[in-house]
C-alpha positions as CSV (number, residue, x, y, z in Angstrom):
1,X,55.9,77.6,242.8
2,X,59.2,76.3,244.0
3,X,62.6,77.6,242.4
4,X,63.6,74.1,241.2
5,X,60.0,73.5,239.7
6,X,60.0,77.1,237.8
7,X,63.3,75.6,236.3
8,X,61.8,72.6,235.1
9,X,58.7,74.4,233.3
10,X,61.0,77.0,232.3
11,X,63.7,74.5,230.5
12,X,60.4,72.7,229.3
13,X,59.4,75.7,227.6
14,X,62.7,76.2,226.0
15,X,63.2,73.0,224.7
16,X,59.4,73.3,223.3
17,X,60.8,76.3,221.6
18,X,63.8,74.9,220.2
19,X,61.8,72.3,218.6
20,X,59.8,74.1,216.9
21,X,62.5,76.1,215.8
22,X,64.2,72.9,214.9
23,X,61.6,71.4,213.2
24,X,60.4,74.2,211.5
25,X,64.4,74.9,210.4
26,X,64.3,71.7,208.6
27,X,61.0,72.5,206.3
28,X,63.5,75.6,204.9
29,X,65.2,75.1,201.7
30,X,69.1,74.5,202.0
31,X,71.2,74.8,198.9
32,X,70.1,77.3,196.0
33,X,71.2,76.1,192.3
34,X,70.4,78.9,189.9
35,X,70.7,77.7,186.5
36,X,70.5,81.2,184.0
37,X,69.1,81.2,180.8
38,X,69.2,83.5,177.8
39,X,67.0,86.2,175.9
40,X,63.3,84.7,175.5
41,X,60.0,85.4,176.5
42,X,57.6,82.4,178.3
43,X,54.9,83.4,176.3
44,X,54.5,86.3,174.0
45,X,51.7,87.5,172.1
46,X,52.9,86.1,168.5
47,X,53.7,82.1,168.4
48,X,54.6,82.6,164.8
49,X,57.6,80.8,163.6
50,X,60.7,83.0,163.2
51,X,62.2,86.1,165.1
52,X,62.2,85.1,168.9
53,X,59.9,82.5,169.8
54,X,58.4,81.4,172.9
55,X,59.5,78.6,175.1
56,X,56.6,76.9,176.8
57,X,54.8,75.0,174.4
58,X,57.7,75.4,171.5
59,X,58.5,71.7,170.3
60,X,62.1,72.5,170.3
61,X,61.9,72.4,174.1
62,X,60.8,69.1,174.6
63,X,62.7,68.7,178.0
64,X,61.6,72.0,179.3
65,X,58.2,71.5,178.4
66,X,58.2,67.9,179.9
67,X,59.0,69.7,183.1
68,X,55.6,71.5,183.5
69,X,53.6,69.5,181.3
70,X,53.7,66.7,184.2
71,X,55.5,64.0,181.7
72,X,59.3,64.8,183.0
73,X,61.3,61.7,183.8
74,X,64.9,60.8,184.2
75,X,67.1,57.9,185.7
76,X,68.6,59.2,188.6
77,X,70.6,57.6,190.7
78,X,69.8,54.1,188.7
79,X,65.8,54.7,189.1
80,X,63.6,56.4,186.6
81,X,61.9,59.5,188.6
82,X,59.5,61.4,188.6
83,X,60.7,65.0,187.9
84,X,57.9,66.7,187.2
85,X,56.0,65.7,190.7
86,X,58.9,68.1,192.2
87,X,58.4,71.0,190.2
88,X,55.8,74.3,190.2
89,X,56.4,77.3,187.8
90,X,55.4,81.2,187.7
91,X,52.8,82.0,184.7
92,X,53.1,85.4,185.0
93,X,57.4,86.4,186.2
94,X,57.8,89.7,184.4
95,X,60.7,91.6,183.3
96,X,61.9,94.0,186.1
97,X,60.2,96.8,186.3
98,X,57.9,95.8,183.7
99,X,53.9,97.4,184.1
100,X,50.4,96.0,182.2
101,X,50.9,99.6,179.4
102,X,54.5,98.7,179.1
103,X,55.1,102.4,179.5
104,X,57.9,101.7,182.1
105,X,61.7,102.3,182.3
106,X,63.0,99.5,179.8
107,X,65.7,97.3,181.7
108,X,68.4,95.6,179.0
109,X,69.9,94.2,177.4
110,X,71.3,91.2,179.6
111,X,73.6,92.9,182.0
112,X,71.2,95.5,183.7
113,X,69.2,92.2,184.8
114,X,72.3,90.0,185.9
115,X,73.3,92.9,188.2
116,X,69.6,93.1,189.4
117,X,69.7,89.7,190.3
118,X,72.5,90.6,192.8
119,X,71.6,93.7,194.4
120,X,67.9,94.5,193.1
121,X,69.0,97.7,190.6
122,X,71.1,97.8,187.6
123,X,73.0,101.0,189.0
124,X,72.0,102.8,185.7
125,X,74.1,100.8,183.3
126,X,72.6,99.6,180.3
127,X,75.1,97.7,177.7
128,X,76.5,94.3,177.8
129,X,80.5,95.5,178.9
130,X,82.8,93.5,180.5
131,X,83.6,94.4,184.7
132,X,86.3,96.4,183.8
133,X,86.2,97.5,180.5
134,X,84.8,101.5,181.0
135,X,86.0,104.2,182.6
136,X,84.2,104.5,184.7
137,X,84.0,101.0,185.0
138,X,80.7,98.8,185.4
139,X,82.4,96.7,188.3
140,X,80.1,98.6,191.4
141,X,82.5,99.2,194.8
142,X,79.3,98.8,196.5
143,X,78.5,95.7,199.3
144,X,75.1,95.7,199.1
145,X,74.6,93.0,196.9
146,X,73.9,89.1,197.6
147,X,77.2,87.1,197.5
148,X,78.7,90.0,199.8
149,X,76.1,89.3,202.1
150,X,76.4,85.6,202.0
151,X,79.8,86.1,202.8
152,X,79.7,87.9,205.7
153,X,76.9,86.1,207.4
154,X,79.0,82.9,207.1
155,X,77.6,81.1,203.9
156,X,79.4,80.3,201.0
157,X,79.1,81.0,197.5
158,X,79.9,79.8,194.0
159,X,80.0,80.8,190.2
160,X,80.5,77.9,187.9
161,X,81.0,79.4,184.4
162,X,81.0,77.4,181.1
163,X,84.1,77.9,178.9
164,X,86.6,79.4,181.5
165,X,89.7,77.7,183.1
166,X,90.6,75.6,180.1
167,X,93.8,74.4,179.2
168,X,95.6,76.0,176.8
169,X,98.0,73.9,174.3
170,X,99.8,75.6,171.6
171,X,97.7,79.1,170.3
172,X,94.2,76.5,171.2
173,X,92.3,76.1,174.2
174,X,91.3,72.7,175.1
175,X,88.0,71.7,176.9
176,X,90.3,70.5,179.8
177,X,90.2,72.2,183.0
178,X,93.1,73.9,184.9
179,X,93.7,73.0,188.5
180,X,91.9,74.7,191.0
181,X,95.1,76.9,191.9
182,X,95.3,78.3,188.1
183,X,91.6,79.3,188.5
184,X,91.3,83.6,187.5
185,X,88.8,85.6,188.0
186,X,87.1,85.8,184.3
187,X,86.8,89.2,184.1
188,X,87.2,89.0,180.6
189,X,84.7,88.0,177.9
190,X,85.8,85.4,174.9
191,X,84.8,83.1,172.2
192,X,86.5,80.4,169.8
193,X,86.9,77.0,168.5
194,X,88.4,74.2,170.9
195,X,91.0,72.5,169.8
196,X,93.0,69.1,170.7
197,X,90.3,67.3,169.0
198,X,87.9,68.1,172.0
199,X,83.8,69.0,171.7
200,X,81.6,70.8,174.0
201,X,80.2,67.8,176.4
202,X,76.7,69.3,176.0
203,X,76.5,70.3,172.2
204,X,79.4,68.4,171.0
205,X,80.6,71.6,168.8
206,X,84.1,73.0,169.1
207,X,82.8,76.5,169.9
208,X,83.2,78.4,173.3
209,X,81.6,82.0,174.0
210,X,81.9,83.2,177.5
211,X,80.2,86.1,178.7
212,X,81.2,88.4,181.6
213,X,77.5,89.7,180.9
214,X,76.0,87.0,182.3
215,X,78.1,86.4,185.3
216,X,76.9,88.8,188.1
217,X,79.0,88.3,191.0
218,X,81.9,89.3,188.7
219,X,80.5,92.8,188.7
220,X,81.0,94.2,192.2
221,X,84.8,94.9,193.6
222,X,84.0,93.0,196.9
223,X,83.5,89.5,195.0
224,X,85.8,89.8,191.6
225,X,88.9,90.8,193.6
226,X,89.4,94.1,191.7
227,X,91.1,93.9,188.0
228,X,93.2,91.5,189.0
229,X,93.1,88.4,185.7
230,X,95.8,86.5,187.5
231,X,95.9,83.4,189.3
232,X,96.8,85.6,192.7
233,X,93.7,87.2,192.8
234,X,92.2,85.7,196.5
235,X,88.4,85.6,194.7
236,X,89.3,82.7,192.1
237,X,88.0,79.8,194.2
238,X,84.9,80.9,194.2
239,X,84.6,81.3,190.1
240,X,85.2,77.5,189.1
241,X,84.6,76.0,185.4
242,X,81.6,74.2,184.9
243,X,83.1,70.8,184.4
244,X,83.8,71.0,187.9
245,X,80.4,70.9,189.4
246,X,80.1,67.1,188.7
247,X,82.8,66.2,191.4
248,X,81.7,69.2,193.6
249,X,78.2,67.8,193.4
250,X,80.1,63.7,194.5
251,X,82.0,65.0,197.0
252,X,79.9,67.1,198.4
253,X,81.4,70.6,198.3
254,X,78.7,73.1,196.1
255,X,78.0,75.8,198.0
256,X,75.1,77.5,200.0
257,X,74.2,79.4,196.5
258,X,75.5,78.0,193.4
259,X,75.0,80.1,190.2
260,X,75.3,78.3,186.9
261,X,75.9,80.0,183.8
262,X,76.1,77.8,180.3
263,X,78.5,79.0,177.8
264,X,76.3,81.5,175.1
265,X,75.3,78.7,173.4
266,X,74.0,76.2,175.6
267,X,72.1,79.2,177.4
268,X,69.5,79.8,174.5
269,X,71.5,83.7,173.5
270,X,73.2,82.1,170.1
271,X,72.8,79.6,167.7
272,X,76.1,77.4,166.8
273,X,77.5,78.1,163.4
274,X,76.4,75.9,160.9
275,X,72.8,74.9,163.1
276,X,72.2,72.6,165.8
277,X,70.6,69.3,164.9
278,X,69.0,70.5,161.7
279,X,67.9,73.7,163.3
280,X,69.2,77.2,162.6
281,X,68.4,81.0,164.3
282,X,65.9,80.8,167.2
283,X,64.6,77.3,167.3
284,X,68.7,76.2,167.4
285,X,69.4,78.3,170.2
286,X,66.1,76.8,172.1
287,X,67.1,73.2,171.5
288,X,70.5,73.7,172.5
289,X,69.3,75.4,176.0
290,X,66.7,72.4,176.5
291,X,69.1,69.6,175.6
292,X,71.7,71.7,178.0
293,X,69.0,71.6,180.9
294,X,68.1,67.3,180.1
295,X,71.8,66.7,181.1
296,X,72.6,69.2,184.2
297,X,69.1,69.0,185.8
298,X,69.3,65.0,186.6
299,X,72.9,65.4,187.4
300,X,71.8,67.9,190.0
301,X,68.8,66.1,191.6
302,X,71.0,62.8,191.8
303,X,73.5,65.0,194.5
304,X,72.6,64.7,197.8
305,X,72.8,68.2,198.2
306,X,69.5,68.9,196.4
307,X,68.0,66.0,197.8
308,X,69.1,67.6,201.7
309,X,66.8,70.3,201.0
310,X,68.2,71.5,197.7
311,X,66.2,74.0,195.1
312,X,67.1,74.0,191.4
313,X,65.7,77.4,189.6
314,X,65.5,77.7,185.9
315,X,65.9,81.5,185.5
316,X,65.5,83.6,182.1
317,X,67.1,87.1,182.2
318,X,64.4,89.1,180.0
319,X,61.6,89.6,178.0
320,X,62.0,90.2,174.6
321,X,60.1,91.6,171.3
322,X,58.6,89.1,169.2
323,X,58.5,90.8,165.9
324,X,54.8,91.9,166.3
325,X,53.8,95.7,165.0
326,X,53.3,97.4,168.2
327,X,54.8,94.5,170.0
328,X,56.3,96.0,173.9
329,X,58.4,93.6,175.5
330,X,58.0,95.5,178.8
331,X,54.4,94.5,179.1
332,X,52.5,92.1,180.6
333,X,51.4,90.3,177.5
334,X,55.3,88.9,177.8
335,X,56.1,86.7,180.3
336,X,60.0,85.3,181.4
337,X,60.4,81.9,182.5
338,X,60.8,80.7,186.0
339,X,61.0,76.8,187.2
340,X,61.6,75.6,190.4
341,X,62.3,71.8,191.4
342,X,62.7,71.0,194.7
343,X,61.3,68.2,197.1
344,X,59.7,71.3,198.2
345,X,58.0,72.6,195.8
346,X,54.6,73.4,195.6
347,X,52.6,70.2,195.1
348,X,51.1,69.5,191.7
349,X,47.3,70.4,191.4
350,X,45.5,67.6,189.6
351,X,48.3,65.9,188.5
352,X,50.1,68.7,186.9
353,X,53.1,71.1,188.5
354,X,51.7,74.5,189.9
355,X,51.5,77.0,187.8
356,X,51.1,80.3,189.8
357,X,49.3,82.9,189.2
358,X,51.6,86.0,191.2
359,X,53.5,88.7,189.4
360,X,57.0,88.0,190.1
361,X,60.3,89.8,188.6
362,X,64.0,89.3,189.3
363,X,63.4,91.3,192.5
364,X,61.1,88.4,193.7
365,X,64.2,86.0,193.5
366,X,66.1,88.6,195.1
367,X,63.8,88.9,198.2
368,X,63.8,85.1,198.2
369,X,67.4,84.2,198.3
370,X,67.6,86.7,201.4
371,X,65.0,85.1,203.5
372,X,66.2,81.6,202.5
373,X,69.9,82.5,203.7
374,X,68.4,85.0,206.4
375,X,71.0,88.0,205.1
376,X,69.9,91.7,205.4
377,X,69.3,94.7,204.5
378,X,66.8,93.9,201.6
379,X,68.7,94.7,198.7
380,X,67.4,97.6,196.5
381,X,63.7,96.6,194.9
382,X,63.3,93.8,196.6
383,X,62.3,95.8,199.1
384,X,58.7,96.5,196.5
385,X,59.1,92.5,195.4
386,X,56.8,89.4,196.3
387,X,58.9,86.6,197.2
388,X,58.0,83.1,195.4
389,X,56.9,81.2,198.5
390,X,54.1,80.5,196.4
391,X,56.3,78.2,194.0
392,X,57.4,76.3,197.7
393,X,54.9,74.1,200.2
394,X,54.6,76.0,203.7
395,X,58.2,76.9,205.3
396,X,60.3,76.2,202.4
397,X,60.7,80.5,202.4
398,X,61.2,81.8,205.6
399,X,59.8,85.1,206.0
400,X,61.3,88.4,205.8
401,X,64.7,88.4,207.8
């Protein structure tokens, strides 16, 4: 064969290959949005009324429900959709580390499981403290961990926080937002009633309760900066109030991985003094999650950033008892919630969203986020973990980096 003909099949062949490649790039999810929610089990083995209750099937999560039932519709973007034809569910996500007997190491409360989420162990820590609040302190000066690794391969990452950046008038905050150059770090954990005559936009109370707990990134030197509060620490961009991922969501600028956190009552933990629409204890704090998800999941799907590819995942942080004698939260009889909706989602089956069947923990989505944003090493026990390609239609997950 001549020289110039082995260049043509030669430059054939590599074009072949980077189509493939090219085409096969394009079936891979894009932009994560991981929406975290609070302290209760999917099922559970008592459906009783009281104590903690379950959320799939519980009438106070209509929304929620709607979701997987295969009835979910909003307007978006002027046209009534439908939401549930994008979305597939686990039936069997268990708490990390959790085993059929139950007779397991017992990960909680909420913090263990928020640093799992970032670097696939909880380091040994086991309360709810703020970053900086022990000596020795629960902020990790490790870099293995997720946003570090987004951040050195080049993608960009973002922690929208209910409750934080507000305005301050007189001794009251205000649920105004700062500018972007008075964002902090919120190292810090607090709670309150607004003032200025302002509500919540989700709840319409004037309470606030932010959580450092539930804020991984903030846990690990590398991505809070250090215990630096002030507006000069060079990691505040990245922790923005959630007010601000309306216009980040028009204008186009979310990033790569996008982790939302509702303030501790519009994330299912507490229930607003006084009740929530008639309701008080568990079935308040379950209706103020759902009716928290019925406003911020539509506003997501209209972006074009989930419609480019885009994943929203509705993420529960642990099991919990459910008042039963004998009752183990660590077993398999309780199950933690896990939604995806995406375009590419597994398809329904029979007209209802997936539901699958695989035993999946917070290590799963772990495992997952690093072969979507192709990052290595595999962090911790995600190393042991499944990945949830089977919530996705073929290369939505690319394999193992």
């Amino acid at each position: 064969m001549s020289p110039i003909r082995c260049l043509r099949t030669l430059g054939t062949f590599v074009l072949l290959m980077t189509l493939g490649y090219s085409t096969a790039n394009a079936q891979e999810i894009k932009t994560v949005f991981v929406i975290a929610l609070e302290n209760h089990n999917w099922t559970q083995p008592s459906q009783l009324p009281g104590g903690i209750q379950q959320v799939y099937q519980n009438t106070n999560a209509p929304f929620i429900n709607s979701l997987v039932n295969g009835t979910a519709y909003a307007v978006i973007n002027g046209s009534m959709v439908n939401i549930s034809g994008q979305v597939a569910y686990a039936s069997a996500y268990h708490n990390v580390l959790a085993t059929p007997s139950g007779n397991n190491p017992s990960i909680h409360p909420s913090e263990p499981n928020y640093l799992w989420a970032e670097a696939g162990t909880n380091f040994g820590i086991l309360d709810d403290d703020d970053p900086f609040k022990d000596t020795p302190p629960n902020s990790q000066s490790t870099p293995l961990h997720l946003s570090n690794l987004l951040t050195k391969a080049g993608k960009t990452w973002k922690s929208y926080q209910e409750d934080i950046d507000l305005i301050t008038v007189g001794l009251s905050l205000c649920n105004e937002t700062l500018s972007p150059d008075q964002w902090t770090v919120p190292l810090a954990s607090f709670s309150g009633h607004l003032g200025c005559g302002t509500s919540n936009a989700y709840n319409l109370s004037t309470q606030y309760n932010y959580a450092a707990k539930h804020n991984p990134m903030v846990f690990f030197n590398d991505t809070n900066g250090g215990n630096d509060p002030s507006t000069a620490n060079p990691l505040s961009s990245h922790y923005a109030p959630l007010q601000q991922l309306q216009a980040d969501l028009g204008n186009g600028t979310v990033a790569d991985y996008n982790w939302i956190t509702p303030d501790q009552y519009n994330d299912m933990h507490t229930s607003l003094t006084g009740g929530y629409k008639g309701l008080t204890g568990d079935a308040a704090n379950i209706k103020q999650g759902d009716d928290f998800l019925s406003q911020v999941v539509p506003m997501i799907m209209a972006s074009d950033a989930y419609k480019n590819r885009g994943v929203i995942i509705l993420w529960w942080d642990e099991s919990e008892s459910d008042g039963v004698a004998g009752d183990n939260a660590n077993d398999f009889s309780h199950t933690v919630g896990e939604i995806v909706i995406s375009k590419r989602a597994h398809p329904n089956v029979n007209g209802l969203p997936y539901a699958s069947p695989v035993n999946f923990t917070h290590s799963s989505d772990l495992l997952t986020m690093e072969e979507i944003f192709h990052v290595t090493p595999i962090l911790g026990d995600a190393v042991n973990a499944t990945d949830l390609s089977d919530l996705f239609q073929p290369g939505a997950v690319p394999k193992k980096p």
